[in-house]
RODO-2510 file (C-alpha; in nm, 4 decimals, decimal comma):
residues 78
     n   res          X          Y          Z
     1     x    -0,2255     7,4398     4,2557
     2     x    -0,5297     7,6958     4,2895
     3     x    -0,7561     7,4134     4,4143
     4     x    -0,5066     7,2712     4,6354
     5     x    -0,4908     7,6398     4,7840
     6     x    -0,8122     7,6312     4,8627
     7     x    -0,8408     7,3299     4,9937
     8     x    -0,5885     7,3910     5,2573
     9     x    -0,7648     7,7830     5,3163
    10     x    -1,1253     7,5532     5,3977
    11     x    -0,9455     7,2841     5,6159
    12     x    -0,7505     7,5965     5,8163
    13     x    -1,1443     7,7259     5,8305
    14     x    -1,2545     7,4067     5,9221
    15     x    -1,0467     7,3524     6,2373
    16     x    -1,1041     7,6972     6,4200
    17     x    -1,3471     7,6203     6,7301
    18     x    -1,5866     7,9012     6,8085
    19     x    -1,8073     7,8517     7,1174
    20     x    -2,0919     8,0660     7,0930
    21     x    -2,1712     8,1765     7,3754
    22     x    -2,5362     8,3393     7,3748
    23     x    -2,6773     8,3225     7,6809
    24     x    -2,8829     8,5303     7,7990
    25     x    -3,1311     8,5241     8,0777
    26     x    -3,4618     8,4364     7,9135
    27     x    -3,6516     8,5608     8,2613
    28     x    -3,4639     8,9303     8,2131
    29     x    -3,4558     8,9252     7,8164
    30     x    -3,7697     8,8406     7,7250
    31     x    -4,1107     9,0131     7,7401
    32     x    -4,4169     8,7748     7,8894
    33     x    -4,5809     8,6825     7,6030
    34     x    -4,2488     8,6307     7,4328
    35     x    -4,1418     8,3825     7,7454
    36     x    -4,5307     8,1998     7,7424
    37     x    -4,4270     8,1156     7,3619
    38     x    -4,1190     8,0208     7,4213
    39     x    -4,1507     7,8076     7,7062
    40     x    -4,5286     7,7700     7,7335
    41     x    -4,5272     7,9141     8,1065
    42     x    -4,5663     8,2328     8,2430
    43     x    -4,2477     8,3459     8,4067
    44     x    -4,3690     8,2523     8,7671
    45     x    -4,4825     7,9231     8,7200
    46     x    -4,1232     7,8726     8,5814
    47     x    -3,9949     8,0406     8,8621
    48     x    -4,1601     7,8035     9,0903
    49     x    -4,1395     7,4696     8,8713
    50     x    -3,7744     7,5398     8,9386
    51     x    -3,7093     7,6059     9,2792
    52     x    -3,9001     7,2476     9,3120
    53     x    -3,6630     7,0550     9,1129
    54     x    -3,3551     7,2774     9,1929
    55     x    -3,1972     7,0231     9,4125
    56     x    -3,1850     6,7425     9,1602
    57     x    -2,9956     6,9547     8,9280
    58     x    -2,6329     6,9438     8,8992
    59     x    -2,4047     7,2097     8,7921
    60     x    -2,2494     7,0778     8,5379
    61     x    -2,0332     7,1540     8,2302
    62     x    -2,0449     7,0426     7,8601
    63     x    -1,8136     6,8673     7,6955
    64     x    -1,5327     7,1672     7,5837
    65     x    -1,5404     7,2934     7,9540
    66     x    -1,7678     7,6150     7,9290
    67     x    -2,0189     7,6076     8,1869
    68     x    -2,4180     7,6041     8,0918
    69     x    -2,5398     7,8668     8,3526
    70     x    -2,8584     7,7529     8,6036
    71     x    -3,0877     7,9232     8,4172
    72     x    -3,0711     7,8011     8,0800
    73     x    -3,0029     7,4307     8,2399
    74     x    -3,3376     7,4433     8,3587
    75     x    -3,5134     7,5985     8,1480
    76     x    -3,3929     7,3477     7,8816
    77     x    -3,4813     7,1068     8,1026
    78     x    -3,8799     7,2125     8,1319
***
């Protein structure tokens, strides 16, 4: 009966959806050097890489509905 308990306490665990939701602006968060070795540009070229190839991204959503904001969309995307 004790394992069965358990086993019903890890599927309960199992089912509860978290969407983590950490997303901060990696132009305002980080420092330079911490952005160059992130993302292997400096925060301008960025900037500029993606007002070029703003128009061919879509705002979109992932698949449980929460929206990925512009800036980590293209950032991911470089």
């Amino acid at each position: 009966m004790v394992g069965q308990g358990i086993l019903e306490e890890h599927q309960r665990r199992r089912r509860i959806r978290r969407v983590v939701s950490d997303r901060m602006n990696p132009f305002v968060a980080m420092e330079d050097q911490e952005f160059i070795a992130r993302f292997r540009l400096r925060k301008d070229t960025m900037h500029d890489l993606i007002q070029e190839i703003q128009d061919e991204l879509l705002v979109t959503q992932d698949r449980k509905g929460v929206p990925i904001p512009p800036h980590l969309q293209r950032c991911s995307l470089l």
